[in-house]
TORKE-944633 format. One record per residue (C-alpha): residue number from 1; residue in one letter; chain; x negated, y negated, z negated. Coordinates in Angstrom, 1 decimal. Layout:
N
@n:NUM	res:A	chain:A	c1:X	c2:Y	c3:Z
...
***
This chain:
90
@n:1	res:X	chain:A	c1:-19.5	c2:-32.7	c3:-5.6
@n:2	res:X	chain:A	c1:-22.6	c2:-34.2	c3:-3.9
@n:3	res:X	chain:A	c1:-23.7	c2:-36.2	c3:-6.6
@n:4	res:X	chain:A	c1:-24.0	c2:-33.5	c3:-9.2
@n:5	res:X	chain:A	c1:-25.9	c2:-31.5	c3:-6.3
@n:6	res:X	chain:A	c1:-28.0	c2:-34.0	c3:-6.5
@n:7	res:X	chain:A	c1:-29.0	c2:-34.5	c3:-10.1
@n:8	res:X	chain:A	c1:-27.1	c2:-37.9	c3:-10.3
@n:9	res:X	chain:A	c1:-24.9	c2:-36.7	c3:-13.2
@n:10	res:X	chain:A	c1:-24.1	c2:-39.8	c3:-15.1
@n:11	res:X	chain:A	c1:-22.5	c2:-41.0	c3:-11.6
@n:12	res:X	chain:A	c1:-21.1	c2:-37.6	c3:-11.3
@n:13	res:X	chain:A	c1:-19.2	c2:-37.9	c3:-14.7
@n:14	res:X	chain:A	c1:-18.5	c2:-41.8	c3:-14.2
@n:15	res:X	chain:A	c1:-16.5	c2:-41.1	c3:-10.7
@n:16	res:X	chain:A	c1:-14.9	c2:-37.9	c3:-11.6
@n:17	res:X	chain:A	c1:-13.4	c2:-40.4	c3:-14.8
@n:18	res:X	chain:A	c1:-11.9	c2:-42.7	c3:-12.4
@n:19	res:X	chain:A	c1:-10.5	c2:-39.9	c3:-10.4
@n:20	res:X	chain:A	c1:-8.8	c2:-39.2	c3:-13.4
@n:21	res:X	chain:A	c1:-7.6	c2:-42.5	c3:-14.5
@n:22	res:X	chain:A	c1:-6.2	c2:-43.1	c3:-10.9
@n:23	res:X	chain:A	c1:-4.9	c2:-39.8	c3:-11.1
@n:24	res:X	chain:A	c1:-4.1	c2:-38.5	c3:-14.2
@n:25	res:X	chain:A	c1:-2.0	c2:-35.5	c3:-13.5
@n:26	res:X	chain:A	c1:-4.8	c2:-33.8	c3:-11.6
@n:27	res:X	chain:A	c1:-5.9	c2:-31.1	c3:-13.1
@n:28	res:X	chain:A	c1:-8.3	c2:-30.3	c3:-10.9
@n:29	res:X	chain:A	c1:-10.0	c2:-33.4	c3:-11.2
@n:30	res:X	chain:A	c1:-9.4	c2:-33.1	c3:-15.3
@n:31	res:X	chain:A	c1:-11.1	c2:-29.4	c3:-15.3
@n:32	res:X	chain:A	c1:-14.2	c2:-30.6	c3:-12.9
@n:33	res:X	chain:A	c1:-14.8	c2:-33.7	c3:-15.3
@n:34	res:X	chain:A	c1:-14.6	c2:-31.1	c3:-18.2
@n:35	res:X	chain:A	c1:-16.6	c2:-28.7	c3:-16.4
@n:36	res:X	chain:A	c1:-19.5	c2:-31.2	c3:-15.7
@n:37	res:X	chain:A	c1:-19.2	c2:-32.4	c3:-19.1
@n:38	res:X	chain:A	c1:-19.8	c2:-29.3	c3:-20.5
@n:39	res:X	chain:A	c1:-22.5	c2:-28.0	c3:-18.1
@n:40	res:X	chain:A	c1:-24.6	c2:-31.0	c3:-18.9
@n:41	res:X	chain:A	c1:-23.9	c2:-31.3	c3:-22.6
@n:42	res:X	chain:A	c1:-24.6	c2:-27.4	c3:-22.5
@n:43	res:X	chain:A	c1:-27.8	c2:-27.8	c3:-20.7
@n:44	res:X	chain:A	c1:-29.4	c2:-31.2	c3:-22.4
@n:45	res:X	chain:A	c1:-28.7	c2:-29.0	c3:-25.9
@n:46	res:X	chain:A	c1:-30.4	c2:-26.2	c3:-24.3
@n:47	res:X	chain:A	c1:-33.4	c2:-28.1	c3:-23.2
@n:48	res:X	chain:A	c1:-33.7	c2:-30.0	c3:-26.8
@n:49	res:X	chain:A	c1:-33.3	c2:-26.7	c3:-28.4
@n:50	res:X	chain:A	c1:-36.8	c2:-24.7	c3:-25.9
@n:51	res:X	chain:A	c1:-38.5	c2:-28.2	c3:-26.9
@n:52	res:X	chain:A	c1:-38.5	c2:-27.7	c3:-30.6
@n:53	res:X	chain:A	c1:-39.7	c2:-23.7	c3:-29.6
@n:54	res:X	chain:A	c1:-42.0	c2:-24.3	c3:-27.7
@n:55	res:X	chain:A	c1:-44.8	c2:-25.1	c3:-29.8
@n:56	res:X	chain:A	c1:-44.9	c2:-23.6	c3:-33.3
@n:57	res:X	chain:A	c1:-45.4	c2:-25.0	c3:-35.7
@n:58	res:X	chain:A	c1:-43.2	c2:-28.2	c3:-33.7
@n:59	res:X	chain:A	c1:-45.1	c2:-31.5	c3:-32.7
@n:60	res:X	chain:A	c1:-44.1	c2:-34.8	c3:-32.7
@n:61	res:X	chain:A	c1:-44.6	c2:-34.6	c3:-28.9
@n:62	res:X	chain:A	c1:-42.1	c2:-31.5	c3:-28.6
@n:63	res:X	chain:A	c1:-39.9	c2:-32.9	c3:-31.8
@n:64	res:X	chain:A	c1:-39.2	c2:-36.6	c3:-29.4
@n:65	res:X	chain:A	c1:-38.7	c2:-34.6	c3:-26.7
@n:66	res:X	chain:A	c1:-35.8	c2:-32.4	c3:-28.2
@n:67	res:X	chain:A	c1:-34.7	c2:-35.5	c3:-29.7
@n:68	res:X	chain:A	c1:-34.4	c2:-37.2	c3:-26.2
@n:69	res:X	chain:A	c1:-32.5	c2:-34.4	c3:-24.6
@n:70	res:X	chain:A	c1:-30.3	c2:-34.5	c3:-27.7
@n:71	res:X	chain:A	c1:-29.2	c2:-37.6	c3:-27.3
@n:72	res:X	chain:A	c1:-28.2	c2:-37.5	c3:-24.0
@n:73	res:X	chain:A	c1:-26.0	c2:-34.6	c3:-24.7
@n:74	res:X	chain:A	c1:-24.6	c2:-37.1	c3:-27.2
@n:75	res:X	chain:A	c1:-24.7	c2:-39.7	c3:-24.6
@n:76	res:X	chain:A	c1:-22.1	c2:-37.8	c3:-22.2
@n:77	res:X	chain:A	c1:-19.9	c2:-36.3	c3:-24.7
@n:78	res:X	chain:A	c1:-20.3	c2:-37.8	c3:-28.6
@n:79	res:X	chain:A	c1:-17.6	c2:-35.7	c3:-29.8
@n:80	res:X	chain:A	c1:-18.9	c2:-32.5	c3:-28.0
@n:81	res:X	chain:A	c1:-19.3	c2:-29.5	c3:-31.1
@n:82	res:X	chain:A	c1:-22.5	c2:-29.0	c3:-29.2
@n:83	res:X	chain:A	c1:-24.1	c2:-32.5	c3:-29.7
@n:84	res:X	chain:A	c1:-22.7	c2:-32.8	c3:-33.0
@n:85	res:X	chain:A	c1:-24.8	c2:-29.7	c3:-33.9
@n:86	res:X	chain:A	c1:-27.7	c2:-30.6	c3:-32.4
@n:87	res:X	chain:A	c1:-28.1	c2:-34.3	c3:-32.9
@n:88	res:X	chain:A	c1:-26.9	c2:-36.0	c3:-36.3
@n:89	res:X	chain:A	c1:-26.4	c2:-39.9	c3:-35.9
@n:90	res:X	chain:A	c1:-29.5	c2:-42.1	c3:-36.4
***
């Protein structure tokens, strides 16, 4: 999909959920939407995650930073057990 080549996700995940709702026995438009979900959630937790490791002890710099990559994760996919872990509700 070109728009997840080119780092436009949220567009990514926003057409590939049309797809679906105009087509919703497509499973291969249900597993790239999952797919995509999960590589971004995956990756956002992963980069909040090397934020809060990279310095020790953390900074608030590193801490906001985590916390911003968190919340997209939550962002994409709020009932994802990856962003549940990683980000508690403010």
């Amino acid at each position: 999909m070109q728009l997840r080549q080119a780092g436009k996700y949220k567009e990514a995940i926003a057409y590939l959920k049309q797809a679906v709702e105009n087509e919703p026995g497509n499973a291969i438009y249900q597993k790239e939407l999952a797919d995509l979900i999960d590589s971004q959630v995956g990756k956002f937790a992963a980069q909040g995650t090397a934020a809060l490791q990279s310095t020790s002890p953390p900074t608030l710099a590193s801490i906001n930073r985590a916390r911003d990559q968190l919340l997209l994760a939550r962002e994409i996919a709020p009932d994802s057990p990856a962003a549940k872990r990683s980000c508690r509700k403010n």
